[in-house]
C-alpha positions as CSV (number, residue, x, y, z in Angstrom):
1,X,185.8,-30.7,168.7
2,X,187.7,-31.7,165.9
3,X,189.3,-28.3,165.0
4,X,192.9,-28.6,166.6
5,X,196.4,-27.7,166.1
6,X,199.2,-30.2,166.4
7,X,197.5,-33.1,165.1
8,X,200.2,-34.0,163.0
9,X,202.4,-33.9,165.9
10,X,200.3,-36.1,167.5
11,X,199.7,-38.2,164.4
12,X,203.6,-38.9,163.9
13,X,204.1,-39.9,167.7
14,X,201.0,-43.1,167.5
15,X,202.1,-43.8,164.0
16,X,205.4,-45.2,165.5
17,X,202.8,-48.1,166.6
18,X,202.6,-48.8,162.9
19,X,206.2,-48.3,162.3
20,X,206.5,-51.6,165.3
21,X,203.6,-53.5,163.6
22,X,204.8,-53.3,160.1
23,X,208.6,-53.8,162.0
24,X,208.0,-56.8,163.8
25,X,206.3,-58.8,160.7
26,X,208.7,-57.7,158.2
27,X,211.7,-58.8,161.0
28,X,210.6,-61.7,161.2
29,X,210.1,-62.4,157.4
30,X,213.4,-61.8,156.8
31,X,215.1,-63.7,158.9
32,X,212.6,-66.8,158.5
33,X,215.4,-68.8,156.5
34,X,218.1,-67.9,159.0
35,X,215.5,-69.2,162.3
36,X,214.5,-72.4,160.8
37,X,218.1,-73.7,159.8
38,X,219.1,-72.5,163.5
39,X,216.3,-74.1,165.2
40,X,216.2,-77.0,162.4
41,X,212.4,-75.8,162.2
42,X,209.7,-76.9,159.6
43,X,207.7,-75.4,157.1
44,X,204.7,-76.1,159.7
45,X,207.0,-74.2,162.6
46,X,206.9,-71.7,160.3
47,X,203.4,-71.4,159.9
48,X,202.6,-71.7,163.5
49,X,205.4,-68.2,164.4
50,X,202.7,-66.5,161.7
51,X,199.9,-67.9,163.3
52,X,200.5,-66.2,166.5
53,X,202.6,-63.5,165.6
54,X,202.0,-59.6,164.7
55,X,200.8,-60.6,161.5
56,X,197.6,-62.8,162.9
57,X,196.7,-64.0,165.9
58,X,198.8,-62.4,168.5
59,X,197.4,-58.9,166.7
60,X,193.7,-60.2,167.0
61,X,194.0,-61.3,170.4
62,X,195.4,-57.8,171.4
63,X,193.1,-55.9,169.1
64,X,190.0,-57.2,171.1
65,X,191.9,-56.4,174.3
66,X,193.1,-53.1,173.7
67,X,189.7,-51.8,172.1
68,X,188.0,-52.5,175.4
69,X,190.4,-51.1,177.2
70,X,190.7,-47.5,174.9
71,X,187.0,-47.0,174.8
72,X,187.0,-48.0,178.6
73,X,190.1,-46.1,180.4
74,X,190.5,-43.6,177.3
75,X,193.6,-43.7,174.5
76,X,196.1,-42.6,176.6
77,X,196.1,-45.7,178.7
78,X,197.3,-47.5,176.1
79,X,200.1,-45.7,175.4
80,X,201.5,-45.5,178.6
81,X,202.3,-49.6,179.0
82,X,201.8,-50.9,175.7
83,X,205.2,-50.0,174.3
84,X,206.6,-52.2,177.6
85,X,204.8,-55.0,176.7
86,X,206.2,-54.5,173.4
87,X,209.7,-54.3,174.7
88,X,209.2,-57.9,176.4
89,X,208.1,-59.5,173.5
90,X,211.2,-58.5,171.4
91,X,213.7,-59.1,174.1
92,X,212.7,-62.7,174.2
93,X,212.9,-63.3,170.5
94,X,216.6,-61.5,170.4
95,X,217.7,-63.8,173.0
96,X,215.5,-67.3,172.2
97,X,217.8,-70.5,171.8
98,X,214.9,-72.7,171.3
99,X,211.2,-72.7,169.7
100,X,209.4,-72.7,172.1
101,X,210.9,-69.2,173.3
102,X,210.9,-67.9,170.0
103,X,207.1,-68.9,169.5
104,X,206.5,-66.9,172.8
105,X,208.5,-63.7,172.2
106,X,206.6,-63.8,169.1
107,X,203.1,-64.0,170.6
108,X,203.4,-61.2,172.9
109,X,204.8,-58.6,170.5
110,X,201.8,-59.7,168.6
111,X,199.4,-59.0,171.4
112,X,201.1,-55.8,172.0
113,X,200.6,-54.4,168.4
114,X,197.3,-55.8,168.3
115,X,196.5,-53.8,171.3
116,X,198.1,-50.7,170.1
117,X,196.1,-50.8,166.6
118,X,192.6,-49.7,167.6
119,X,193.6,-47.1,169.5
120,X,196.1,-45.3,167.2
121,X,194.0,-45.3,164.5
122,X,191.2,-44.2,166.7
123,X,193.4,-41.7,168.6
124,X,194.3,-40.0,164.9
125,X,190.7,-39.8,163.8
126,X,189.4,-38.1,166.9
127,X,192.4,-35.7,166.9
128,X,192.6,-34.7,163.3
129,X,191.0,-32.0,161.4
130,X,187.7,-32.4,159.4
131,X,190.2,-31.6,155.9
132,X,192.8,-33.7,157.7
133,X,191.7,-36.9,158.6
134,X,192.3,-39.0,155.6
135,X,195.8,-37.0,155.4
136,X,196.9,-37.7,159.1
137,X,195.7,-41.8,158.4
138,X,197.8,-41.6,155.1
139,X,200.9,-40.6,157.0
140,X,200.6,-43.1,159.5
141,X,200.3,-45.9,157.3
142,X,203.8,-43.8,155.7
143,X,205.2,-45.6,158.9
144,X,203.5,-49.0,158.4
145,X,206.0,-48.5,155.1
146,X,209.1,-46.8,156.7
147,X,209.5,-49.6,159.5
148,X,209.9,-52.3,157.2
149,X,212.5,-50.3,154.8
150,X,214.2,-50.1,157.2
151,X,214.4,-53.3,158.5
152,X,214.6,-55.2,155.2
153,X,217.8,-52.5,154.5
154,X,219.3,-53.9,157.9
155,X,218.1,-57.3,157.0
156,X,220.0,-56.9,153.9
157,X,223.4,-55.3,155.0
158,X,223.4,-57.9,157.9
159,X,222.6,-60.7,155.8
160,X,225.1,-63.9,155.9
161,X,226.6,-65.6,153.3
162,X,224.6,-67.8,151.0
163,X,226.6,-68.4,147.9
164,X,230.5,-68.4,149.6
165,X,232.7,-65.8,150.2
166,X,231.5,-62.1,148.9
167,X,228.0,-62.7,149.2
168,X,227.4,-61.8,152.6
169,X,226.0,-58.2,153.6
170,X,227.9,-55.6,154.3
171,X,227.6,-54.7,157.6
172,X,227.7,-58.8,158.3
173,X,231.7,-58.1,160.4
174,X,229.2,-56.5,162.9
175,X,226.9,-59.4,163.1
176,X,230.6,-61.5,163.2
177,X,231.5,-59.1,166.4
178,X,228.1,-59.2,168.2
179,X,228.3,-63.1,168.2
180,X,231.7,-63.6,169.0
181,X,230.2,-61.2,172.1
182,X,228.0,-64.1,172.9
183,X,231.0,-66.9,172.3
184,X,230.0,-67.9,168.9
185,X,232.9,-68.1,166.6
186,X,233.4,-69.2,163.2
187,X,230.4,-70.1,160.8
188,X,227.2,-71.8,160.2
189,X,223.6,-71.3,161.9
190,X,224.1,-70.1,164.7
191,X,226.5,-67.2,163.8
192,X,224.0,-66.3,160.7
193,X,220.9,-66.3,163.1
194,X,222.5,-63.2,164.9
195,X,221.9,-61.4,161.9
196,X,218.2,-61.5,162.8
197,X,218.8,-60.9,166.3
198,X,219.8,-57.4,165.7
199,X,217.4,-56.6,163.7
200,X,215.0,-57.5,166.2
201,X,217.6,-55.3,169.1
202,X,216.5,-52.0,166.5
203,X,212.9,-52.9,167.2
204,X,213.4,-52.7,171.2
205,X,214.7,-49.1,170.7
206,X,212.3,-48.0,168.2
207,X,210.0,-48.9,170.6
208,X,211.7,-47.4,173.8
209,X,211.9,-43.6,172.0
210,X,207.9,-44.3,170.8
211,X,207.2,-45.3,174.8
212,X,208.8,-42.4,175.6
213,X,206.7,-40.0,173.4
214,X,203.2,-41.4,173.4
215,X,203.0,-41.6,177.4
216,X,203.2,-38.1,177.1
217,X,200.2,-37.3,174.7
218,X,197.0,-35.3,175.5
219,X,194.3,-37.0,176.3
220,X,191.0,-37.8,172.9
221,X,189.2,-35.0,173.4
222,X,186.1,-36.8,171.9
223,X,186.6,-39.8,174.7
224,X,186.7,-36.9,177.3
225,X,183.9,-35.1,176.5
226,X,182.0,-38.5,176.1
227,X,183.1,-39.6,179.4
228,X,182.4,-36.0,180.5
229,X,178.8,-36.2,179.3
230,X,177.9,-39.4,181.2
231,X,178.1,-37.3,184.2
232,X,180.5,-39.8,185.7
233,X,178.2,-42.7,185.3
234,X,180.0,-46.1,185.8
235,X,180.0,-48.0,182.4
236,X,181.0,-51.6,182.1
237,X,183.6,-52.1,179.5
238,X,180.4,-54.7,178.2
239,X,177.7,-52.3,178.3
240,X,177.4,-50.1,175.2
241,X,179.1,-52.7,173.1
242,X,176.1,-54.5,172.9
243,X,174.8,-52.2,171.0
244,X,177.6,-53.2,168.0
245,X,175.7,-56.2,168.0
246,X,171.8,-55.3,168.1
247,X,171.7,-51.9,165.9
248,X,171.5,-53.3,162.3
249,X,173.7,-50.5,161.3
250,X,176.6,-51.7,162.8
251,X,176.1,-55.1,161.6
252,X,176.0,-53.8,158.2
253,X,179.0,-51.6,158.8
254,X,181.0,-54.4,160.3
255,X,180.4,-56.5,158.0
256,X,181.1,-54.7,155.3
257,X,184.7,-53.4,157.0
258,X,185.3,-56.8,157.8
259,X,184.8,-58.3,154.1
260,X,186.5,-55.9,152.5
261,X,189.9,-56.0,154.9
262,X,189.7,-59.5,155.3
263,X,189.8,-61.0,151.9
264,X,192.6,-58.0,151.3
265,X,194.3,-59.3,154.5
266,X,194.4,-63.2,153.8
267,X,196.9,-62.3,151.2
268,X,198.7,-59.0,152.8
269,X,199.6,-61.4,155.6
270,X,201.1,-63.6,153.4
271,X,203.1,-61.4,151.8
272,X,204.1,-59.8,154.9
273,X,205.0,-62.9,156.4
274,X,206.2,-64.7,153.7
275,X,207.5,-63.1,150.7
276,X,211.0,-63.4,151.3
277,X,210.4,-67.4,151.7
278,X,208.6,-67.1,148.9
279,X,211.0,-65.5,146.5
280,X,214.0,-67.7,148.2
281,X,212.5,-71.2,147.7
282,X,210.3,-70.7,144.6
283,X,211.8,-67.8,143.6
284,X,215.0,-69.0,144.0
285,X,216.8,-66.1,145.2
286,X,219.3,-65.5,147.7
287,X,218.5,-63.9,151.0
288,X,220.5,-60.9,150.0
289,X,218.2,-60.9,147.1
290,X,215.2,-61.0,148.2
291,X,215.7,-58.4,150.9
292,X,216.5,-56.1,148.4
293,X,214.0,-56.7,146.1
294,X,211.5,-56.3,148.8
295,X,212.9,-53.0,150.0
296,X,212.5,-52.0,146.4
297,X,208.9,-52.1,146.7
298,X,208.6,-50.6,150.3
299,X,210.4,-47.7,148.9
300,X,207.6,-47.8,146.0
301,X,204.9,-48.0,149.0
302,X,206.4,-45.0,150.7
303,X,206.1,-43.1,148.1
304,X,202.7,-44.0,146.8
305,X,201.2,-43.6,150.3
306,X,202.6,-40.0,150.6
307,X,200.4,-39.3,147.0
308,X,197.8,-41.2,148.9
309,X,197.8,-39.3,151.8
310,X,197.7,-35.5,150.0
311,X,194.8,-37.0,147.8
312,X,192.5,-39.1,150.3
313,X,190.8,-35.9,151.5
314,X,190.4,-34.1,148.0
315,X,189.1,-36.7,145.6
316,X,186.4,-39.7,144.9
317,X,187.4,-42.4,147.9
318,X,185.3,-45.0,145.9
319,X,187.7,-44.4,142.8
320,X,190.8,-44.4,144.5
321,X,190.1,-47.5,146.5
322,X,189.2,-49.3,143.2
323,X,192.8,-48.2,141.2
324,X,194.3,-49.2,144.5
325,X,192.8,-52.5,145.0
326,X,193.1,-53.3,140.9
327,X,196.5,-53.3,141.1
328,X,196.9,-56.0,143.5
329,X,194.7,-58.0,140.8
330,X,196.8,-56.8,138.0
331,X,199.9,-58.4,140.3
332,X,198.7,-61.7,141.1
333,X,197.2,-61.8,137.8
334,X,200.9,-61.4,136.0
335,X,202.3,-63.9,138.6
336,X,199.8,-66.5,137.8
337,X,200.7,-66.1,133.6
338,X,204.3,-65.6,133.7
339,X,205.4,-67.1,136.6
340,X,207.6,-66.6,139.8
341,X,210.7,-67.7,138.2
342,X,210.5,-65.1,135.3
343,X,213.3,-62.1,137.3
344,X,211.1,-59.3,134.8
345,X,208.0,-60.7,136.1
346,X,209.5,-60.4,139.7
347,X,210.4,-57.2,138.9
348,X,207.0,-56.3,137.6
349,X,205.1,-57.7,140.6
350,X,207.0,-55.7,143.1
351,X,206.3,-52.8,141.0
352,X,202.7,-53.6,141.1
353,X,201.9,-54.7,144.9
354,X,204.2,-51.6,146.1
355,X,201.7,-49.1,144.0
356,X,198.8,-51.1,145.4
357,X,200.8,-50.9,148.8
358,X,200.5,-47.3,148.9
359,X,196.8,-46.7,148.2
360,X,196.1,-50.1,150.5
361,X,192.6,-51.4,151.8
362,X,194.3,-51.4,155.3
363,X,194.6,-47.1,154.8
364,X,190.5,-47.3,153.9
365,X,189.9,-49.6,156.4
366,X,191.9,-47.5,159.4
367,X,190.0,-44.6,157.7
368,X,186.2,-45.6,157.5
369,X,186.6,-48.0,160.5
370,X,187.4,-44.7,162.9
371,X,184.7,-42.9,161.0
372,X,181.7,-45.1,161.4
373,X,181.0,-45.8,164.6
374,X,180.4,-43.7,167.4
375,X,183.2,-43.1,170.6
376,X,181.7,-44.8,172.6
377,X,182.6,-47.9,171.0
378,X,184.8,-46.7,168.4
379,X,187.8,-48.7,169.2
380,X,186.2,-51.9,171.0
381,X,184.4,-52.2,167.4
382,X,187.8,-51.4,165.4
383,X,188.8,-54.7,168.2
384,X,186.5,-57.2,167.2
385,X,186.9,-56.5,163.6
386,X,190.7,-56.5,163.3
387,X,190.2,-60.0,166.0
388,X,188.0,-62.0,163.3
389,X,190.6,-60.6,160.6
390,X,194.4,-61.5,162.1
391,X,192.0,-64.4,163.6
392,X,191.2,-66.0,160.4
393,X,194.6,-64.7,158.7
394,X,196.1,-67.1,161.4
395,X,193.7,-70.0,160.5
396,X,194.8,-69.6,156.6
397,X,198.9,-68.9,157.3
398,X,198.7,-72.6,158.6
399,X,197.0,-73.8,155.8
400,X,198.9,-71.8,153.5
401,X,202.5,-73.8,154.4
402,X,200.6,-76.5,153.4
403,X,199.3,-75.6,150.0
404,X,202.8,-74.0,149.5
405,X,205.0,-76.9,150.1
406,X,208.5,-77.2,151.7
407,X,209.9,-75.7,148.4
408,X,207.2,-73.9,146.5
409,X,205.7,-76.3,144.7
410,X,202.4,-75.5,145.5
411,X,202.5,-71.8,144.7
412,X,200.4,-71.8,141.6
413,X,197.6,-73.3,143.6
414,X,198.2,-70.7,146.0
415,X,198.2,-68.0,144.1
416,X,195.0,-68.6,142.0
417,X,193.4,-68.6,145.5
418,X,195.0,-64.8,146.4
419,X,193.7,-63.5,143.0
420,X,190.3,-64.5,144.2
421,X,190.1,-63.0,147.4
422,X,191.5,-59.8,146.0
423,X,189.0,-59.7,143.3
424,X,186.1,-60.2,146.1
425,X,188.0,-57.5,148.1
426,X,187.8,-55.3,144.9
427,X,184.3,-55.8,144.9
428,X,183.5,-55.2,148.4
429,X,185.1,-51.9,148.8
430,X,184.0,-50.5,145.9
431,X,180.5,-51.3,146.3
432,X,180.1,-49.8,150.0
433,X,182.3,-47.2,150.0
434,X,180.7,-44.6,152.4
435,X,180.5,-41.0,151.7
436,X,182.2,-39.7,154.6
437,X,185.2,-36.3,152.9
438,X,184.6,-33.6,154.1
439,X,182.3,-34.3,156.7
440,X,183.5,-34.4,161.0
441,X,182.6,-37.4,163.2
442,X,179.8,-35.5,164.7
443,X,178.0,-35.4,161.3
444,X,179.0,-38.8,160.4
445,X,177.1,-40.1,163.3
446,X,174.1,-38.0,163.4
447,X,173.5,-39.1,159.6
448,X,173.8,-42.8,160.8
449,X,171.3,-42.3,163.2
450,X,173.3,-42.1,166.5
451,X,172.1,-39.2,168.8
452,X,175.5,-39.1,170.5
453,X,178.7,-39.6,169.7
């Protein structure tokens, strides 16, 4: 079953879902700043367009969605209008002239990438070789990296003056020309905001080429031969989900998944959302700054998850996911004793949460989570999970505004509460990590007690 050819091919055409997830929250990041003096938001309007966005609970409302929908119409129902969903959410954040709009445009791009999630990394596992499968995971989370390169590169030659003349980006005469487009002239918010808008304009064709190439993939073989072996039999989308719930298993395996991602997430979210804030207010760089900083260490994450990804299948998982998870610790730890101000101990930090970037718990979790259960509710369990995580990640990106403060004051408090949830996450992972290399999906199931896949 799991023998094919061209699953790279296949691979690099869902991981473009990645490339939109990573996308939208890093787009959004980066032009945080240029939004809230534009809209004249708050830090708690800030918290709430994380809240809901790709980054928490938009994702985990589409997550649960989608996984019903892949393990119920198959994965290639969700590439064919997912992208378009996608494409709506974007537009309406390109062209929003108020909150309200903006909060919308980014709840649906949230749902759609949340929808899009269970079934790519479900769609890779089922397609991939037995050697493969950590490989082909590896290079799609290459694209969780590549989208926000790019888009904090953009972000950066597009960025608007912060310090008077000569310290604007680049490319910002284009941003000048789009505006003037749109009648605005001269200077001030809302010419700087349409640096953002562009950026966001790059997502909506990203997404229109990856619409374009997943409608046209094959569809799982595993979900056809398991549809093929119920004879037909009508199955509510309900049915054997129950089972997720009621075979102790699964409990343990979710769970387990869920504690491990989670604690890792709670401060991935964060950082996704809000590091440039971060290194702008309490940091006290400029947005130029910051955006190139952060590329820095997506370049660093790149490269570390290509290692990652020619390694994953070859060596000790429970190893790797402990040097991967303990430099995340080593980060926050260095944060916490030398401080945010410190531009070596910036330096040092990126260095450190780009390595840890690259050998990530979200490229174990996408692994093990694909690997565990059987297809019949392979992606509706991948749903639930990924819902309570971008659920709760929501819940704590409100509260986290609020510990942080309007200017960073309350960053120290903050991040003596990420070290922790790391360290658990640390724990978690290394603990449980299941033996899996080496071995296909059939197997994995029938050691785990499930008859059929």
């Amino acid at each position: 079953m799991e023998k094919k050819k061209g699953s790279l091919k296949s691979t690099i055409a869902v991981s473009l879902t990645n490339y939109l997830d990573a996308g939208a929250i890093v787009a959004g990041a980066s032009g945080l700043t240029l939004w809230k003096e534009y809209l004249g938001l708050t830090e708690g309007h800030l918290g709430w367009l994380n809240a809901i966005s790709a980054n928490c609970l938009g994702a985990a409302i589409g997550a649960i969605i989608g996984g019903f929908l892949a393990d119920k119409f198959g994965r290639k129902a969700i590439y064919t209008y997912n992208m378009l969903v996608y494409m709506l959410g974007v537009a309406l954040i390109m062209f929003s002239f108020n909150f309200p709009m903006l909060l919308m445009g980014f709840l649906i791009t949230g749902i759609s990438v949340g929808v899009g999630v269970p079934a790519s990394w479900t769609y890779i596992s089922e397609s991939s070789e037995v050697g493969n499968r950590g490989r082909n995971i590896g290079i799609s989370q290459m694209a969780w990296g590549i989208g926000p390169t790019i888009i904090l590169i953009l972000g950066t030659l597009l960025a608007p003056p912060t310090g008077g003349a000569g310290s604007e980006g680049m490319l910002f005469g284009v941003v000048q020309g789009v505006a003037s487009l749109f009648g605005v002239e001269g200077s001030g918010a809302s010419l700087n905001v349409f640096s953002s808008r562009i950026v966001f304009a790059s997502l909506f064709i990203v997404a229109f080429i990856a619409w374009q190439l997943q409608r046209r993939l094959d569809e799982s073989k595993a979900w056809e031969d398991l549809k093929s072996g119920d004879q037909g039999k009508s199955q509510g989308t309900f049915s054997s989900f129950g089972s997720l719930f009621t075979n102790r298993i699964n409990v343990r395996t979710m769970l387990f998944l869920a504690g491990m991602y989670l604690t890792w997430n709670l401060v991935s979210s964060v950082m996704g959302f809000f590091q440039q804030h971060i290194y702008e207010t309490a940091g006290g760089l400029s947005n130029e700054y910051a955006n190139m900083l952060s590329v820095g260490q997506w370049l660093i994450i790149i490269a570390t998850t290509f290692v990652f990804s020619m390694i994953v299948d070859k060596v000790n998982q429970r190893w790797l996911y402990f040097i991967g998870v303990s430099f995340a610790v080593l980060a926050w730890l260095l944060i916490i004793t030398v401080g945010i101000n410190s531009i070596a101990g910036l330096l040092i930090f990126t260095l450190l949460w780009g390595l840890q970037g690259g050998i990530s718990v979200q490229s174990f979790y996408a692994l093990w989570a694909s690997e565990l259960f059987p297809a019949r509710y392979r992606a509706a369990a991948q749903g639930v999970m990924f819902f309570v995580v971008r659920g709760l990640s929501a819940a704590w990106g409100l509260g986290f505004v609020y510990i942080y403060g309007e200017q960073g004051e309350g960053f120290s408090v903050a991040a003596y509460v990420m070290l922790a949830l790391l360290l658990i996450s640390l724990i978690i992972g290394t603990v449980g990590a299941p033996n899996t290399r080496g071995k296909s999906l059939d197997e994995i199931s029938k050691e785990r007690g499930f008859s059929k896949m």
